[in-house]
N, C-alpha and C positions, 0 to 999 in steps of 0.2 A: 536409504535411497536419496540419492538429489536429485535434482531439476532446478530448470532455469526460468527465470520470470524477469522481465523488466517493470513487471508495475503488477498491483492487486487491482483487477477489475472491477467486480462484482462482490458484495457482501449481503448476505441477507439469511433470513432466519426463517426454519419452516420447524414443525414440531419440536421447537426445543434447541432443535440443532444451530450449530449456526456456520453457514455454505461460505467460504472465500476462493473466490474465483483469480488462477494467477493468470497471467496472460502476458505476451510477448509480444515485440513489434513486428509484423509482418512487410520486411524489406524490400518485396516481391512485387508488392500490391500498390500504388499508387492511389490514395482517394479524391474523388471529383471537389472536394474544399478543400483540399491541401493541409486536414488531419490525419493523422498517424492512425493508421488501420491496425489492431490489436485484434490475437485469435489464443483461445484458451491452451492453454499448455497443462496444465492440474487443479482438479479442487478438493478441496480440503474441507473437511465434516470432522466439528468437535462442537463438543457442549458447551454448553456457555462458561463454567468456571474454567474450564481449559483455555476458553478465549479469552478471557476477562485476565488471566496470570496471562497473557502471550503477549498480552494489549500491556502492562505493566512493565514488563520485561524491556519492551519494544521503547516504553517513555523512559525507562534508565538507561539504555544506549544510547537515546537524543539526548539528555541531558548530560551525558559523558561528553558526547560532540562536541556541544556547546559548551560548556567548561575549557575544552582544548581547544577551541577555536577552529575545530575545521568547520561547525556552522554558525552561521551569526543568526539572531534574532531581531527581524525590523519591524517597526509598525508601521499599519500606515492610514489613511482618513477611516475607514471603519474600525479600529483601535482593536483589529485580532491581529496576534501576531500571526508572522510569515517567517519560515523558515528558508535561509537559500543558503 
């Protein structure tokens, strides 16, 4: 099955589990401060070493990125990187 998500919402953990909420930008909707109104599209229930390998995975694709240059890595006065 796929689906579409423009950004991971929500993350949190309840017995063990651990809940990641995707969400997508609601184009429709206009908000009164001129933030991007997001509405959940699927969530996702796995355990933590399931997470913890998916969380792994996810930092060897950044770091392929940035090898190849389609992301750079900046710092900036609080000295954590930033990804753009």
């Amino acid at each position: 099955m796929n689906f579409y998500a423009d950004e991971i919402g929500k993350v949190s953990i309840d017995n063990g589990m651990i809940h990641v909420d995707f969400v997508a930008l609601d184009r429709s909707v206009q908000s009164k401060d001129g933030k991007p109104n997001f509405y959940l599209t699927q969530r996702m229930v796995m355990p933590l070493q399931g997470f913890l390998r998916g969380v792994a995975a996810q930092e060897t694709i950044v770091k392929k990125l940035i090898e190849n240059g389609v992301l750079k890595v900046k710092s900036d006065d609080s000295k954590a990187n930033k990804i753009e």
